[in-house]
Structures are given as C-alpha cells and as structure tokens.
N, C-alpha and C positions, 0 to 999 in steps of 0.2 A: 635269479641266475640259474641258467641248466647246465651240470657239467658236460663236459666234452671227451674226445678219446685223451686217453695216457702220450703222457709226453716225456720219455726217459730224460733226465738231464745230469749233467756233472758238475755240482756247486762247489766249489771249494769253499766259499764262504757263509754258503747257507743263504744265499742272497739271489732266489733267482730273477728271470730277467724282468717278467709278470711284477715282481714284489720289487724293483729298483725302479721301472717305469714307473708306479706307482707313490713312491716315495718323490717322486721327480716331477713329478703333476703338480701344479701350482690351482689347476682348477678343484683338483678332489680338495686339497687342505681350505684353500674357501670357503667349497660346500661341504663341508664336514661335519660341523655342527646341525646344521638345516636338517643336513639327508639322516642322520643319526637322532632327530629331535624328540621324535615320540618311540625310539627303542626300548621297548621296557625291561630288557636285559639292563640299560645302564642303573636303572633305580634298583634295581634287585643287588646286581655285585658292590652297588656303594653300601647298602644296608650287609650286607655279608664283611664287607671290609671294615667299616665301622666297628662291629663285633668285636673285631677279631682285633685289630689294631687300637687298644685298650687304652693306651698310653702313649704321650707323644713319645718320639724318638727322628733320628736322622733315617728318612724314606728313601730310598730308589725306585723312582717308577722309570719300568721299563717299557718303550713303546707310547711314550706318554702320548703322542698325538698331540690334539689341542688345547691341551692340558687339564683334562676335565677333573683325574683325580689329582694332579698334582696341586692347582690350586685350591682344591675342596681341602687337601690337608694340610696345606700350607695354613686355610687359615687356622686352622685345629690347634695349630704353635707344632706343627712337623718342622723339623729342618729338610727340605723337599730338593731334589735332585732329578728335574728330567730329562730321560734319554730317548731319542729320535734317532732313524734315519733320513727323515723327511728334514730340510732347512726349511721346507712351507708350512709344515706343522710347527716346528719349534717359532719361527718368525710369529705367529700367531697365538700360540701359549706366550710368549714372553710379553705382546701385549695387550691380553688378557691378566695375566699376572700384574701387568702396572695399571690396570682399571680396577685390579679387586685390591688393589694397596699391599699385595703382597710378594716375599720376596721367596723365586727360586730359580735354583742354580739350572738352565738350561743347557744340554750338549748334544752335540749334532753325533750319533757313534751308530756303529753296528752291534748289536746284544753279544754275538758270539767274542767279539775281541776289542774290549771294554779298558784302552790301556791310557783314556783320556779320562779313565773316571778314578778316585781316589779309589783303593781296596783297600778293604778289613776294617772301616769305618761305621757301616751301615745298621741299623738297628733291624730292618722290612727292606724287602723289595717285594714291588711286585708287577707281573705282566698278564697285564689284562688284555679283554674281549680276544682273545686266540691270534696274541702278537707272535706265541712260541709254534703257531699253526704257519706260519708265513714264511717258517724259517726251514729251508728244505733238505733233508735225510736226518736219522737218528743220528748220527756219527757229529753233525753240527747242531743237533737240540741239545745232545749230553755235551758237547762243547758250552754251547749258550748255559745251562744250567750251571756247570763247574764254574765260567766264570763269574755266573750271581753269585756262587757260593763264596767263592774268594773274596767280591763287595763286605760282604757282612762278617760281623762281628761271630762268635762264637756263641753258640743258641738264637741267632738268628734268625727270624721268619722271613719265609719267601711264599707270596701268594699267587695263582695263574690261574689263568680261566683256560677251557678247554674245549671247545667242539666233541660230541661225541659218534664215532662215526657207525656207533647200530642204531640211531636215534632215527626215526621213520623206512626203521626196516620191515614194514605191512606193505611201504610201495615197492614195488618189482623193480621199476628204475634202479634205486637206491642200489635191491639187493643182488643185481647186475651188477649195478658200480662195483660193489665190495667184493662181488667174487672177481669182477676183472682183473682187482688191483691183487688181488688175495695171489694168485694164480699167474699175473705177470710178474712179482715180483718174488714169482721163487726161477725165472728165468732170465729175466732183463737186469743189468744192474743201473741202479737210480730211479725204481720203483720200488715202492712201497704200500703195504696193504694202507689205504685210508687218505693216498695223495688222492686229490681232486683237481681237474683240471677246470675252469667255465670259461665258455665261449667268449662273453664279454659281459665285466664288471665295472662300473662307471666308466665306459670305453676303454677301460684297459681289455686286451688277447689275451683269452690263456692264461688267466690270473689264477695261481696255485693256493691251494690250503690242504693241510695233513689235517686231517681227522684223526680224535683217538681211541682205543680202547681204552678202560679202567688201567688194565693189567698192562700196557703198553706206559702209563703214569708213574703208574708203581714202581715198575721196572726202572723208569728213567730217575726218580726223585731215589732212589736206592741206591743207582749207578753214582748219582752227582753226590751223593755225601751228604742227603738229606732224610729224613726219620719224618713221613705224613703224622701230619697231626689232626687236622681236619677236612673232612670231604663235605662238599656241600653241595647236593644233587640239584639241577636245577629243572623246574616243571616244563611242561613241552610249550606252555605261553611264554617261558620268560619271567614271568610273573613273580617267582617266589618259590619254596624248596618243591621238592614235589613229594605226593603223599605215598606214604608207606614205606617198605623193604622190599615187595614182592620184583623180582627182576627188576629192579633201583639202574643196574648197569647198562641196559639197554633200554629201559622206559626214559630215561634221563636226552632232555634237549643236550644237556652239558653240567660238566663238573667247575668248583670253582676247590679249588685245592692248597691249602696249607701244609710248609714243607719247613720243618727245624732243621738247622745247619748243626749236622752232629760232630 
C-alpha cells in the first residue's frame, strides 16, 4: 500500500467511508483468511494474549473479523462475544465457530456505540490488529474506549494492538507523511498527526488508518478510565517483542497494550 494525500473528513461516527466500504465487501471477508495466512503479527499477538488472559473469563473481542481470536478462546472455556461491523465477517466466524464445535455469541455493531452488547459484564475485551486505527478522530477513539470500559466488569482488562506511526522513520516518504499530517492538522479540521490515507487497499479508495504515538495511547487509555498495565513493544518483523529499551518507542513496528478499568 502507498499512502496518498490527506483527505479532511467529518465522521460523526468514527466510521469513515474507506472503513464502511470495506466492511461491506463480501469479497475482502472470503479472502480474509488466505490474504492474512502467513502474517506473523497474528502468531506473535496470540502468544501476547495468551499471557496475559491467564484465566478463562466472559471475553469481548472487538473487531473480531473471522473470528480468529474469538474461537481460539472459545475453545480455551472463554464465554466469547464477537463484535463486527462487517455481516461478511461475522457470517463466516459463526461458521467457523460451528466447524470447531464451538459456541459464541456473534454481533453485527459499530465499537464506538455498543448498545446491542450487554455492559458491565465482561471480564477482557480486546481489539486487535489496529481495529481502533480504522476508527476516525480522537473525539470517537476515546468514545470507542469509554464504551469498552463500560462492557467490563470493575478491574477489567482491555487489550489493543497499535500501529506505530514513527516506525520506519529512516525512509523520507514516511517522514514527509508525518510532518504533513503534523503541520495540516494544526490548520485543517479532521486531520490529524498519524491519519493515513492509501491509494488502493484490496480495491478499496482512500482506505484510512491512524497511526499512533506512545504518548498519543497513554493519553487515550488515561482519558477512558483506564490504568496501562502492560506494553508489549513489537519487532519490526512482527516476529516477537523487540530487543532492548534503547528508543523502544520509535524502533517499535507496534505496540500491543494492556489497559485496567480503574
């Protein structure tokens, strides 16, 4: 994918048109599994998650897609709840779920307004491979966050993975992009430093993703009513944590992030 110029937009839902076309693709949730087959981000954040999700409990995965973690902890004895906006994704978790003889509750919903999901039940939630990158301006991320928080139970864990957007800041491209967005969004409103625009992503136009900083996470899981409990820096393969401390926050492909409901 190479990104493209900036494209101001006005979401009220956090839903732009890039990320509903996409949802709406009956061909991407097909090829979903295939095109995602040898990612080794996916084997890295299950072993992260495994970790860290110690003991079964009632799960929210948000974003579930094709269900990949939902039925991996379903079979674990999770009580498993997935949330989609795609009905091609969910059609396809549900029967996946009845080939692995497992049961979980699928719901076709938008993350920010979550009013088809039970709240204050939830033991985890968590939104993987940068579902919270999809969702467009700060104003509806710390929307999406407060409502996971509301999902869960009290000391609740919520886990999310992250793109990080000074992650191959040596190329000039990149370091273009970010001053663009840096520099258009102390001018334009509906820019922001770290949106990304690409020209064309599985034939989706203009397919949007927010990049984060560290301190842009912080920020957000502090605003939502959440206390980081663990950072889990990821190598620039994908592969596995990455080595050392030295600059961790810009050597880092991505963050996969652990958030207590205070």
């Amino acid at each position: 994918m190479s990104p493209r110029r900036i494209v101001p937009e006005n979401i009220d839902d956090g839903v732009p048109p890039s990320t509903m076309e996409y949802a709406r693709a009956r061909a991407i949730a097909l090829n979903y599994d295939d095109y995602f087959a040898y990612c080794s981000l996916f084997k890295f954040d299950l072993a992260v998650l495994e970790a860290l999700l110690d003991a079964p409990g009632r799960l929210l995965d948000l974003g579930c897609g094709t269900g990949r973690h939902a039925i991996h902890f379903a079979r674990m004895g999770f009580e498993v709840t997935g949330v989609d906006l795609s009905e091609h994704m969910l059609a396809i978790a549900r029967g996946k779920a009845r080939a692995a003889g497992v049961s979980v509750n699928f719901i076709q919903s938008n993350i920010c307004d979550m009013v088809a999901v039970p709240a204050g039940c939830h033991d985890y939630a968590l939104c993987m491979f940068s579902t919270l990158g999809m969702v467009r301006g700060d104003r509806n991320r710390l929307k999406a966050l407060r409502e996971i928080r509301r999902q869960l139970v009290p000391g609740g864990s919520f886990i999310a993975h992250f793109h990080n957007m000074y992650f191959g800041m040596w190329n000039w491209a990149d370091i273009k992009w970010l001053l663009k967005t840096h520099l258009l969004g102390k001018v334009l409103p509906g820019v922001e430093t770290g949106d990304k625009y690409f020209r064309t992503y599985r034939g989706i136009k203009n397919m949007y993703l927010h990049l984060f900083s560290l301190r842009e996470i912080r920020s957000l899981f502090r605003r939502a009513g959440f206390r980081i409990s663990n950072i889990a820096y990821i190598s620039p393969a994908r592969t596995g944590e990455l080595d050392g401390t030295l600059f961790r926050g810009i050597r880092s492909n991505g963050f996969i992030v652990e958030g207590i409901k205070k």
